[in-house]
C-alpha positions in Angstrom: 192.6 -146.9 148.1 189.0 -146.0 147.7 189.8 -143.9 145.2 191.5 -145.9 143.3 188.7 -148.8 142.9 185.9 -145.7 142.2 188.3 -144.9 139.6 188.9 -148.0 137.7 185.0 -148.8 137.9 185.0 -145.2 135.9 187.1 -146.5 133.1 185.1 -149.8 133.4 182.1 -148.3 132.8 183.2 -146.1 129.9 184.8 -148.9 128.0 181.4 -150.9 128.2 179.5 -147.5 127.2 182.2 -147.2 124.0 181.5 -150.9 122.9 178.2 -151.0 123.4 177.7 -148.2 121.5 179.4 -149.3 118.8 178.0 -152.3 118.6 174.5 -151.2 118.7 174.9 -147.4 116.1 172.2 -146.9 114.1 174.1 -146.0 111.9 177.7 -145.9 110.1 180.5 -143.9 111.1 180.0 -141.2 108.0 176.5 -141.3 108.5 176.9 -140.6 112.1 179.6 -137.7 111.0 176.8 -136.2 108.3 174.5 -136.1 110.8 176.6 -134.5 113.2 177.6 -132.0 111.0 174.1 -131.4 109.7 173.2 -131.0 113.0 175.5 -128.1 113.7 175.3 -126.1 110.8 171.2 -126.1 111.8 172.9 -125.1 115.3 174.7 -122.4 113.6 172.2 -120.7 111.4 169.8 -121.0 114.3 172.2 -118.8 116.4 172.5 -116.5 113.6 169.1 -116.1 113.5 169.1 -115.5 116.6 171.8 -112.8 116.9 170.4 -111.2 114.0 167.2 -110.8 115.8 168.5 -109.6 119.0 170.9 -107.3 117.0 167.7 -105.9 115.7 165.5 -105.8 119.4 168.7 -103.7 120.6 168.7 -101.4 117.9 164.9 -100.3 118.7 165.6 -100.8 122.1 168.7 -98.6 121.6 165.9 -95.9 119.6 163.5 -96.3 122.2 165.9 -94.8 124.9 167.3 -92.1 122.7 164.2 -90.9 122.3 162.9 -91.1 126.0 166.2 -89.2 126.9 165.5 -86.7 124.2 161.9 -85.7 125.5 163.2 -85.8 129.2 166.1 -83.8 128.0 163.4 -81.8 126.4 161.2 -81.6 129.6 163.8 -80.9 132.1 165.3 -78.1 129.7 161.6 -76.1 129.3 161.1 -77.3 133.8 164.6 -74.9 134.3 163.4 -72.1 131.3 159.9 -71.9 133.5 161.7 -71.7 136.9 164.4 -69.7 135.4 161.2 -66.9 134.6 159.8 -67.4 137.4 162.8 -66.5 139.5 163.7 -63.5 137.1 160.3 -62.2 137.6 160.2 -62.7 141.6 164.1 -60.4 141.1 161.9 -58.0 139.6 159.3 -58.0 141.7 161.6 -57.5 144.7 163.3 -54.6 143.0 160.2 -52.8 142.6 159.0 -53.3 146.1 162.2 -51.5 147.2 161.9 -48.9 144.5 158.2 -48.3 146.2 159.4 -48.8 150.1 162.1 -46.0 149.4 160.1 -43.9 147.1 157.6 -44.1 150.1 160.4 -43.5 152.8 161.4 -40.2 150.7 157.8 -39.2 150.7 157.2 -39.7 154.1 160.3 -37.5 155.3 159.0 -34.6 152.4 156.0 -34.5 153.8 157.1 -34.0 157.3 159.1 -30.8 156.0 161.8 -32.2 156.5 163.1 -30.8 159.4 164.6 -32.3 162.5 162.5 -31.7 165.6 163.6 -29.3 167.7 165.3 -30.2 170.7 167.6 -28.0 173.1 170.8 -28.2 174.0 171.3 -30.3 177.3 170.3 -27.4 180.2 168.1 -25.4 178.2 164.5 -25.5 179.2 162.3 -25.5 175.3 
C-alpha cells in the first residue's frame, strides 16, 4: 500500500515540476529547441576535439613505446652477443687447458722412458 501512495506523490510531484516549468520558461519552445541544439553541437565538436587530441597523445604514446622496445630489443640483442663471446671464449679456453693437461700427461710418461716398472711374477724374489 506504501508503495502505492510513494508512487502517486511521484507523479504528483512531476506534474507540478512540468507546469511550473512551463509556466515560468525563459524562454519559447523554439528558442528552448535552438538552444538545445546549439548546445549539443558545442557538445559534439568539443568531443571531437577531444578525440582528435587523444588520437594524437596515443600516436606519440604509441612512438614512444616502439621506440623503447626497439632500444631494449637492441640492448638485450648486444647483452646475449657479449655473453654469447664470452661463453665461446671460456669453450676455448677449456679446450686448450685439456690440449695442455694431456700434452703434459704425454710428456710426463716420455720422460719417464716409458717403461712399466719392473715387477715379478707372483713367487719370484726381484
Amino acid at each position: 500500500m506504501e508503495e502505492r501512495s510513494g508512487f502517486g506523490y511521484f507523479l504528483l510531484g512531476l506534474g507540478i515540476g512540468v507546469a511550473a516549468g512551463i509556466l515560468w520558461a525563459p524562454k519559447t519552445g523554439e528558442e528552448t529547441r535552438q538552444f538545445l541544439a546549439d548546445k549539443a553541437g558545442e557538445g559534439a565538436d568539443y568531443l571531437k576535439n577531444r578525440a582528435q587530441e587523444g588520437g594524437e597523445f596515443v600516436r606519440q604514446r604509441a612512438g614512444d613505446v616502439r621506440q623503447s622496445a626497439s632500444d631494449l630489443y637492441d640492448r638485450g640483442r648486444s647483452t646475449v652477443t657479449r655473453q654469447k663471446e664470452t661463453f665461446s671464449a671460456a669453450v676455448e679456453a677449456g679446450k686448450q687447458a685439456y690440449r695442455d693437461a694431456i700434452s703434459d700427461v704425454k710428456a710426463a710418461t716420455a720422460g719417464s722412458g716409458g717403461s712399466k716398472p719392473a715387477t715379478g711374477t707372483p713367487g719370484e724374489s726381484v
